[in-house]
MARLOLUM-687800 format. One record per residue (C-alpha): x, y, z; chain. Coordinates in steps of 0.02 Angstrom, whole numbers, plus 50000, padded with zeros to 5 digits. Layout:
BEGIN
PT       X       Y       Z   rovex
PT       X       Y       Z       A
...
END
This chain:
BEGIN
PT       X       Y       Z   rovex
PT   49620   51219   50566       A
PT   49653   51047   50583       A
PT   49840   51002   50580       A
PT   49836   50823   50554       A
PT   49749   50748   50403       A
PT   49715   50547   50399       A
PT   49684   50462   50235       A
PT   49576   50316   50283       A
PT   49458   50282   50413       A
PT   49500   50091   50450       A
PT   49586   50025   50582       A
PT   49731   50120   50575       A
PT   49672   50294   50542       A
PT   49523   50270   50671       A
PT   49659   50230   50791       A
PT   49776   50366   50738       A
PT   49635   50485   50749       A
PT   49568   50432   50933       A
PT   49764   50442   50969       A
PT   49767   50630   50906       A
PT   49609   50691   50999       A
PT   49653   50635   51147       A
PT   49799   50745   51157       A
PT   49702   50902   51110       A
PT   49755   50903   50919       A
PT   49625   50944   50766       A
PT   49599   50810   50661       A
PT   49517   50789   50456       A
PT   49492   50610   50417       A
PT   49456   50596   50231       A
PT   49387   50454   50148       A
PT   49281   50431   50006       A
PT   49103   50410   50103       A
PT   49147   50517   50219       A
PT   49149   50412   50385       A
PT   49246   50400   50542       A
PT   49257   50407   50709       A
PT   49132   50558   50790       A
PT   49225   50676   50902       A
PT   49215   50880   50917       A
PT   49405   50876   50864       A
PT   49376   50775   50703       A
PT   49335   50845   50538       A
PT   49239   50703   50416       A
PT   49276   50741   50238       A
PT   49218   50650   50096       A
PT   49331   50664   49949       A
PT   49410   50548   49825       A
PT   49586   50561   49891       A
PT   49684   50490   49743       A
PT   49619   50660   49671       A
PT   49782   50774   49689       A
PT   49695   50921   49672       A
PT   49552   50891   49779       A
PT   49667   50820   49901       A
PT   49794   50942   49903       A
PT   49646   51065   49944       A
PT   49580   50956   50100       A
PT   49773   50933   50162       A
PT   49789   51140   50170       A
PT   49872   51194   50326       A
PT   49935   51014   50391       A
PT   50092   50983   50470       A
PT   50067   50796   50451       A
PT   49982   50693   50331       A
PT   49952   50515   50378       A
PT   49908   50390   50223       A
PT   49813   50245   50304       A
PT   49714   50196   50163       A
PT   49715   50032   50090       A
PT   49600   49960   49940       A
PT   49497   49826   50014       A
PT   49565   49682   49898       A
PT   49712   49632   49845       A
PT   49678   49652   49652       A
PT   49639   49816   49650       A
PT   49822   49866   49730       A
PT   49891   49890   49569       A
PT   49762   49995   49492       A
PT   49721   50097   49657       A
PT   49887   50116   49751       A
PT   49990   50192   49615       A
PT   49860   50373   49605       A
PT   49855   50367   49791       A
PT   50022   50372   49828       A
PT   50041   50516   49700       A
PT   49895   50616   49755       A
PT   49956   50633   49958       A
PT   50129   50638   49896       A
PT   50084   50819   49808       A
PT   49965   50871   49950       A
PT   50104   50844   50082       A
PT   50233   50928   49978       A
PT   50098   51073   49953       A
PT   50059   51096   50137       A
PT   50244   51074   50197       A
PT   50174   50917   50289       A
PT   50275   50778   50338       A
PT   50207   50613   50263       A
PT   50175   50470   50382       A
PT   50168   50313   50295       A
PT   50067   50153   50338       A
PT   50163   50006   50286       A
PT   50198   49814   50286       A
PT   50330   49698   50272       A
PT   50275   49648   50101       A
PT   50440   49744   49988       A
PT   50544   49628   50100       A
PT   50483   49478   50014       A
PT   50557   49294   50101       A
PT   50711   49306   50186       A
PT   50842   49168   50260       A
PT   50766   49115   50421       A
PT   50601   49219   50416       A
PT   50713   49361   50506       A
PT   50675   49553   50453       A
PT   50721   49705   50537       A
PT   50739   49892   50491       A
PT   50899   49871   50369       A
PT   50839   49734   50282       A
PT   50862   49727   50097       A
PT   50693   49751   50005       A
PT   50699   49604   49898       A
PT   50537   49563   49852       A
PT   50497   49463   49693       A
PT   50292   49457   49696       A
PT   50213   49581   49636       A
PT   50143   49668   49775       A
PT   50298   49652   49856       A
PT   50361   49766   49721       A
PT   50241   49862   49699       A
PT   50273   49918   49906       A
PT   50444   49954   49856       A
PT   50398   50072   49729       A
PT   50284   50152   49820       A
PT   50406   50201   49965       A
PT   50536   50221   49831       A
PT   50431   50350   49758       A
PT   50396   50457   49921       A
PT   50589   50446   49942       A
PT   50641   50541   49796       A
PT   50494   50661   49815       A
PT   50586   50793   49911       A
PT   50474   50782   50048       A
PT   50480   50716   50252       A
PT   50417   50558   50261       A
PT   50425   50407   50353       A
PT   50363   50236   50322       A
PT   50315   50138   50473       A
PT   50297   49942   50455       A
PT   50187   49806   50543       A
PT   50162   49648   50522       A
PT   49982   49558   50521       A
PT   49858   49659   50638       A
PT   49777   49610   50797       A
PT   49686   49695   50914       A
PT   49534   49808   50954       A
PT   49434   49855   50764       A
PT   49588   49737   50661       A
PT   49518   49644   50526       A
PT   49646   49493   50566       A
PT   49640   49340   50606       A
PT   49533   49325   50738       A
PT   49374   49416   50656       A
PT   49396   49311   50480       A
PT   49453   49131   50538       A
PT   49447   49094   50724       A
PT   49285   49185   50789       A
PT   49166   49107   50664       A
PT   49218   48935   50732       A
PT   49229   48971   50913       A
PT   49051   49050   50879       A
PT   48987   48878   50802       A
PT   49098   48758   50880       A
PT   49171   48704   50728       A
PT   49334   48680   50627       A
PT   49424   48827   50577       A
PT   49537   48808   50411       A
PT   49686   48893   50403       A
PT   49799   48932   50266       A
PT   49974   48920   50338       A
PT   50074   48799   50445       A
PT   49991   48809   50622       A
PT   50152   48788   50713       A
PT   50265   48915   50616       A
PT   50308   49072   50728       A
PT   50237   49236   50672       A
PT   50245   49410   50727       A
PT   50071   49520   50737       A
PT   50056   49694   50783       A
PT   49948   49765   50887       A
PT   49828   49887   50776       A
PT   49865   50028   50930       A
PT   50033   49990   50927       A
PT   50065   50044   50747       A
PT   49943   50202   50784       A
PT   50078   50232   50904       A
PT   50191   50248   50794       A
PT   50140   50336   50678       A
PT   50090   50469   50775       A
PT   50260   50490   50860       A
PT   50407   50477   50728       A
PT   50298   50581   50611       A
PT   50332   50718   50718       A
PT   50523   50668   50745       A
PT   50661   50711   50630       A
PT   50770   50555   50660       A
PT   50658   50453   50604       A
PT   50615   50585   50437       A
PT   50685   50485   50264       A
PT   50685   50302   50318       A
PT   50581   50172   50359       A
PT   50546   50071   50529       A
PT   50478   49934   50619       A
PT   50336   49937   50756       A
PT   50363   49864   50944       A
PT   50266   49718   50913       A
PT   50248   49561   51038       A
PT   50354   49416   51025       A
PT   50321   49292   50889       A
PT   50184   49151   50922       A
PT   50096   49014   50813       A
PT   49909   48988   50762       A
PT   49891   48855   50853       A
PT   49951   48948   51021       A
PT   49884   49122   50966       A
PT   49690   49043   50934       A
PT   49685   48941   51115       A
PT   49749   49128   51171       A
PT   49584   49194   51089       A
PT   49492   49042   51153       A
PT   49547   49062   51327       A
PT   49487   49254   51320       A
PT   49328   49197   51266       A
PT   49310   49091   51410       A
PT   49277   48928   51285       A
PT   49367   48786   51225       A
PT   49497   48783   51109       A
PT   49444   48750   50913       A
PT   49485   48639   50824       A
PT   49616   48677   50694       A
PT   49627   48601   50524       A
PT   49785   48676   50394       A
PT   49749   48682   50237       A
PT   49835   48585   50095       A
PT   49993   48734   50029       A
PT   49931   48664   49852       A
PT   49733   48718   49878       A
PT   49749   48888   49858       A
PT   49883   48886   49742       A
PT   49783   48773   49627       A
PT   49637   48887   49654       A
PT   49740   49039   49573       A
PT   49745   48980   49423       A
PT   49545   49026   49389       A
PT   49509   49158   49540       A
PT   49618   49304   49555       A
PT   49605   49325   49733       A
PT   49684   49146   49769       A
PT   49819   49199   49659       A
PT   49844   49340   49755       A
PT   49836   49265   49916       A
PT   49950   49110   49859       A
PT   50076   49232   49803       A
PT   50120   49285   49992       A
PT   50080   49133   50081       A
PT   50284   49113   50117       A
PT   50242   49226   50253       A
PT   50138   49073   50350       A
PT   50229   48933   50287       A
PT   50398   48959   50369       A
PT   50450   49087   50506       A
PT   50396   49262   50497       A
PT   50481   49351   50616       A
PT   50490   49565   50627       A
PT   50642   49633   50732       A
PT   50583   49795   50787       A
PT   50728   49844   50895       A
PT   50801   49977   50829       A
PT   50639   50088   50854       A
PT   50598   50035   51009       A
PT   50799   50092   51069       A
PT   50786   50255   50973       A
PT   50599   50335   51013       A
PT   50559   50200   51148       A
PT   50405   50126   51111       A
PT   50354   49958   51154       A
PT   50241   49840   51116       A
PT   50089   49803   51179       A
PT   50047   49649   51304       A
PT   49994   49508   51176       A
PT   49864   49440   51304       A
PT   49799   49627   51342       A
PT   49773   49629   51139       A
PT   49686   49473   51114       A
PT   49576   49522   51294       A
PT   49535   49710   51190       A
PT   49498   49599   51036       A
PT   49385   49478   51103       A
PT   49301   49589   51214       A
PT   49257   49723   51048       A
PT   49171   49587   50976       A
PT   49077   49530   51097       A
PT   48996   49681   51141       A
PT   48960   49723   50931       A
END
């Protein structure tokens, strides 16, 4: 019987899995096709998870459920999200399960100075932002244990960051890379194994059961200085960097959805982003991941795909 059941099979809940197996435990991924890491201890279930009932059935016997799934685009949040949440919401309370949350710093919304850690207002005025809070709001009041774990913007082995969308294309071809933010702001990113981490341990601890937290992430760095990191791991030159006009995108939004999406959280690159994770680290401590050892992992994964 597999005790731990992972909604999603992307980053996060291939990592959470791989985390899992290694220690022994029986796994059940579920995800709509089906896919997933291969591994004796993992169970591959294909199932439409924002099914409650059908759900609820695959999440029988759990003692955790992890919800790592995220719709692929930003303008489906609002349509997709909402049924998700509900669906492992009733098949954690059904099992007894706690529910391990992925989350972001999005309900936070800007804040003086950039500055966010675990007691920070949620204060969001987009609306993704509030549609986060909701969410968590929701699982709150469900009468279940849960905890919500949040990261900032992924790097790292399998992250679909930065470094796979933006800088590798142009360290590939030599060229410019474009980038939609200041290049000299500071900004934290967490390491994709880091929140895996995570997740894994304060599920199974009741202090962190009913709150959310922050993961152990490395300090803050810029674009500019995190893509001559990725360069340097490479073993090529640095790229050249080009930022993008603020107005481009914003302009952009007004006839494609996805630039009004995106424009909608670009305070998050514009001005300092920074994610104060201390208060985890002290109470269940974790820590974060070397940035360079990240980047190295990153840069190496692609290589070899």
């Amino acid at each position: 019987m597999a005790e731990h059941v992972i909604i999603g099979a992307g980053s996060i809940g291939t990592t959470v899995a791989r985390l899992l197996v290694e220690r022994g435990e029986h796994v059940r991924i579920i995800t709509r096709s089906g896919s997933g890491p291969e591994h004796p201890l993992i169970e591959r279930v294909a199932a439409d998870a924002s099914d409650p009932s059908r759900l609820t059935e695959s999440a029988r016997g759990a003692k955790v459920v992890y919800h790592a799934a995220n719709p692929p685009s930003y303008t489906s949040w609002e349509r997709l999200l909402p049924p998700l949440q509900t669906a492992v919401i009733a098949a954690a309370k059904a099992a007894d399960a706690v529910l391990a949350l992925t989350g972001s710093m999005y309900a936070y919304g800007p804040q003086p100075g950039g500055r966010m850690n675990e007691h920070t207002p949620m204060a969001a005025a987009g609306h993704k932002g509030r549609l986060r809070k909701r969410l968590w709001e929701q699982a709150l009041a469900a009468g279940i244990r849960t905890v919500e774990v949040r990261g900032s913007d992924y790097i790292g082995k399998d992250a679909n960051g930065i470094y796979p969308l933006l800088i590798e294309p142009a360290l590939d071809k030599g060229r410019t890379a474009w980038i939609t933010g200041h290049l000299d702001m500071p900004h934290t990113f967490t390491v994709n194994t880091d929140m895996a981490r995570a997740l894994t341990t304060l599920a199974l601890d009741e202090r962190a059961w009913g709150r959310a937290w922050h993961v152990p992430s490395p300090p803050a760095i810029t674009i500019r200085e995190l893509a001559g990191r990725y360069a340097a791991a490479a073993g090529k030159p640095p790229i050249r960097l080009r930022q993008m006009p603020r107005f481009v995108m914003r302009t952009a939004g007004l006839v494609v959805p996805i630039a009004r999406e995106m424009a909608e959280m670009d305070y998050q690159w514009y001005a300092p982003f920074l994610m104060d994770a201390t208060e985890t680290a002290r109470t269940f401590g974790l820590t974060a991941t070397d940035l360079d050892t990240a980047v190295r992992a990153e840069v190496g994964h692609h290589t070899r795909v």
